[in-house]
N, C-alpha and C positions, 0 to 999 in steps of 0.2 A: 089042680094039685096044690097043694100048700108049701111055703115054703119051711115049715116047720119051726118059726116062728110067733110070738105070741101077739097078738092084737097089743099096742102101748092104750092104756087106760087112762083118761082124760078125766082130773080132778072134779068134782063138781065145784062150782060158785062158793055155794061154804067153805069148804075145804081150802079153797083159792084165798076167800077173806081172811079163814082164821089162820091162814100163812104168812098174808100179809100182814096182819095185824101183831103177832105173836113178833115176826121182822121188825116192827116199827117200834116194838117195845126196846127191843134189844140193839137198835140205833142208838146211836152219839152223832150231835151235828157238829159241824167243827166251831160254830161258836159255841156253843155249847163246851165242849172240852179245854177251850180257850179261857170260857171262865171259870170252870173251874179250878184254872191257875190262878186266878187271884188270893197277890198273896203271898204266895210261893215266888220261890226263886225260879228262872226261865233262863234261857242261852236261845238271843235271836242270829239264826244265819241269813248273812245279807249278800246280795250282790256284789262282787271283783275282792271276796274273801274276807270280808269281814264279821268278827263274831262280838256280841255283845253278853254280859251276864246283869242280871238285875231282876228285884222283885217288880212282880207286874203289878200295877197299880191302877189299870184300866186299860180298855180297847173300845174300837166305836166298829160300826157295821162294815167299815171297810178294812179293818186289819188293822189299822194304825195305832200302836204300843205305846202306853206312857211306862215307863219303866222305873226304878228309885236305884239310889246308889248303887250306879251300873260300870262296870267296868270295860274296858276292852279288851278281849281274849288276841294275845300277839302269840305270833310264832315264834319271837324275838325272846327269848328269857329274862334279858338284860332291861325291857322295857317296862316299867313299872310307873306305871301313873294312876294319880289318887283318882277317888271314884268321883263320877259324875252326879249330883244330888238328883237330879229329873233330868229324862230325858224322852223327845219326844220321837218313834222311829215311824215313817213313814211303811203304809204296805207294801209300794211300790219300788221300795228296793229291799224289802223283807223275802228271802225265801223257802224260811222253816223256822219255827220255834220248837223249845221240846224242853219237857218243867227240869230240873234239877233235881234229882231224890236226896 
């Protein structure tokens, strides 16, 4: 007796590649996305709440940020300090970046 369901249909091999491939087109690697901030303005969020704003100026295969005339985003209003000419941020207390529009 059948349960009145229909057999699921199992892609063939082409079908499978040209899924995957059409996929692979339409990937972003995250260095990839990273460089194409160069340039542009970024805000890196760092570990125990720390924000930074500045043009990204380079990255290397570990994440670590060289950034330019970077500021420090305070919660504080009243704190206002001039900007840093370079600065280098480590990955290892980086925990998002995200470009500035």
């Amino acid at each position: 007796m059948s349960s009145g369901k229909s057999p699921v249909e199992v892609p063939k091999l082409e079908d499978e590649q040209t899924l995957n491939s059409s996929a692979a087109e339409n990937m972003t690697l995250p260095l990839e996305l990273i460089d194409q901030c160069i340039g542009k303005k970024v805000r890196a969020y760092l570990r125990y709440h720390q924000i930074y704003e500045g043009t990204l100026v380079g990255f290397d295969d570990l994440v670590n940020l060289v950034l330019d005339d970077v500021v420090e985003i305070s919660s504080e209003e009243t704190k206002k300090e001039a900007p840093i000419k370079r600065m280098l941020l480590s990955s290892r207390a980086l925990t998002m970046i995200a470009p500035i529009d």
